[in-house]
C-alpha positions, 0 to 999 in steps of 0.5 A, spaced: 500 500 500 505 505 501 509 502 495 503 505 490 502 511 494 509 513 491 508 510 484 508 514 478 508 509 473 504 511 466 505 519 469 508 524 465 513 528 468 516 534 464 523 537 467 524 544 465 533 546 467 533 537 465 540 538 463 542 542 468 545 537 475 538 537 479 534 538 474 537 531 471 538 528 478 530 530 479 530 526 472 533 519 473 529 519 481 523 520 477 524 515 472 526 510 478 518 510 480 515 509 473 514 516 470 516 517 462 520 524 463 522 530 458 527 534 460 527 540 457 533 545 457 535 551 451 541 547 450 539 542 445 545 538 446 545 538 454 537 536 453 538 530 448 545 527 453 540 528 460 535 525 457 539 518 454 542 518 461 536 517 465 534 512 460 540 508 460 540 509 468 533 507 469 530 503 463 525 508 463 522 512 457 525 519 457 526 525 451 529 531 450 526 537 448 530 545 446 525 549 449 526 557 452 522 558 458 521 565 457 519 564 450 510 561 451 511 560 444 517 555 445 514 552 451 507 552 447 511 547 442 515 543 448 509 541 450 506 540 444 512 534 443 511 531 450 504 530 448 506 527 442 511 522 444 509 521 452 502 522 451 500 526 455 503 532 463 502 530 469 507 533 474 512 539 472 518 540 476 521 548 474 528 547 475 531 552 471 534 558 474 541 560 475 545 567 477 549 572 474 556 574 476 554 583 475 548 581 479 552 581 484 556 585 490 562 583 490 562 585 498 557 583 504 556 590 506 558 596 503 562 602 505 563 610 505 569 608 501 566 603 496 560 609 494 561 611 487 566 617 485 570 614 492 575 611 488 573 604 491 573 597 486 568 594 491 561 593 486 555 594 491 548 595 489 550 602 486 553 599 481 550 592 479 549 592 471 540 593 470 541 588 464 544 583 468 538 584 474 533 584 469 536 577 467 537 573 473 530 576 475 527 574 469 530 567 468 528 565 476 522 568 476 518 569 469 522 562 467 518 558 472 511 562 471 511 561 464 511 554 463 506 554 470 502 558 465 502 553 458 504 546 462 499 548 467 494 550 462 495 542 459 494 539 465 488 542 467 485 540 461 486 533 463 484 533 470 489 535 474 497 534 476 502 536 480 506 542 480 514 544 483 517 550 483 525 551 485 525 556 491 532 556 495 534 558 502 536 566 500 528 567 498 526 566 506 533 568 509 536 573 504 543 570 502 549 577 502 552 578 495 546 576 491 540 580 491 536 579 484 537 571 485 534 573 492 528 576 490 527 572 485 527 566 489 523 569 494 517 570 489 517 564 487 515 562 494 510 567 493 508 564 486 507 558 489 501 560 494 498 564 490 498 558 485 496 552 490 489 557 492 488 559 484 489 552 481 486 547 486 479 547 483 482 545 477 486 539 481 493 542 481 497 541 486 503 547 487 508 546 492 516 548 492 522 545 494 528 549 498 534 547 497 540 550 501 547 549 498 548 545 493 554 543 490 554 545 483 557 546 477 554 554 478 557 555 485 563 549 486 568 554 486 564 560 490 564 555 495 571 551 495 577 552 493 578 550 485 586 549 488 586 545 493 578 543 493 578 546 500 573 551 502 572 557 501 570 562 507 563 562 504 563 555 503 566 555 511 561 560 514 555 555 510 558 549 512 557 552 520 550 554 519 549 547 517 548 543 523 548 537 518 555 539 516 555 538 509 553 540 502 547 537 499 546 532 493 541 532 488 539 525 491 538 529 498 533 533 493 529 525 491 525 524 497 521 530 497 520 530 490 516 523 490 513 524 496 510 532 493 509 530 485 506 522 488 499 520 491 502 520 498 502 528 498 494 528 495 493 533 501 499 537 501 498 544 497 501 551 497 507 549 502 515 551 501 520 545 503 526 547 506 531 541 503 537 544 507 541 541 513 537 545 517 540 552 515 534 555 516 533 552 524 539 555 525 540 562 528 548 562 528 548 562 536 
């Protein structure tokens, strides 16, 4: 009985970022338990390898679609293959995300002699790039309503499904350094409610994961050292506001993905689960 209440066996699961590290982790967990998965990325290629990797590690059905998650046209499109090869959406994970070296401040706080025309070379807030703002925003924020928007649009015409949105541990504590990434993810959080109340008379569920640090391709090197593979001071200062000591991997990130897109959350909508070592628990004292 509770091995069905996990199953997904004949659901659909669409993956936007599938060719990303999490997005294809979340991929191989979701193939693992029976769903067919397409993993959607603007990166053809990276698509096309995520998806062959999660056939050849599960045996599952698995496809690749190019897709802009900020283009409805092109979302309108993936979603129009997934239907023809898979057959029909029931869950959607909106993994694609990411941050941008001039939206962010090269100090934690700014100072007197870091203001413009002081002569300082530190970049606050002041001097953040608008075009890189808008990018990170955009991306983060606008790339997960979108496809709500198209992929949601399908599953309510068959009935219903399962949304998760990618939030992040900076939406609810506010990490220094990296303010468009924070207050986009904090609007995801807020998406996610509004969406669980908007959507639930069409049987939508819409939940978030948290994650807290995760080792990725992205972060590797703010977070340890790309010489001696020792940490960073940012990495160290995360590391001690972890009480489980450690970075996450994308298999800590399964657990609550089953538990959120299965029938075992069947009356779970509208929350935001932190996937964190218990950063958010912890004050630092």
């Amino acid at each position: 009985m509770t091995e069905d209440l996990f199953g997904l066996k004949g659901k659909t699961a669409v993956i936007t970022g599938g060719g990303g590290v999490l997005g294809g982790a979340m991929a191989i967990a979701l193939a693992e338990r029976g769903a067919g998965v397409a993993l959607l990325d603007i990166r053809e290629s990276a698509a096309g390898e995520a998806a062959a990797r999660v056939a050849a590690a599960t045996g599952g059905r698995a496809i690749g679609v190019a897709c802009d998650v900020l283009d409805e046209k092109s979302l309108a499109a993936a979603a129009g293959d997934v239907v023809r090869e898979l057959g029909r959406v029931d869950i959607l994970i909106n993994a694609a995300g990411g941050n941008a070296p001039m939206a962010t401040t090269s100090k934690e706080m700014a100072e007197p002699g870091d203001l413009p025309g002081a002569g300082g070379a530190s970049r606050t807030f002041f001097d953040l790039d608008v075009a890189a703002l808008r990018k990170v925003i955009d991306l983060n924020l606008l790339g997960t309503i979108l496809p709500c928007r198209v992929l949601g649009r399908e599953m309510a015409g068959r009935g219903g499904g399962a949304i998760v949105n990618i939030s992040s541990m900076t939406a609810s504590r506010p990490l220094t350094k990296i303010p468009a990434y924070s207050v986009a993810k904090a609007g995801v959080s807020n998406l996610t409610q509004w969406l669980a109340t908007h959507f639930a008379p069409l049987h939508i569920r819409v939940n978030a994961i948290a994650p807290g640090f995760f080792l990725t391709e992205q972060n590797r090197f703010l977070l340890t050292d790309e010489k001696t593979g020792g940490l960073t001071a940012r990495g160290g200062a995360v590391i001690a506001h972890t009480p489980l000591g450690r970075f996450g991997t994308p298999h800590d990130l399964a657990g609550v993905l089953i538990w959120l897109v299965s029938d075992a959350s069947s009356f779970v909508t509208g929350t935001v689960i932190p996937v964190d070592g218990g950063f958010s628990a912890f004050s630092g004292v």
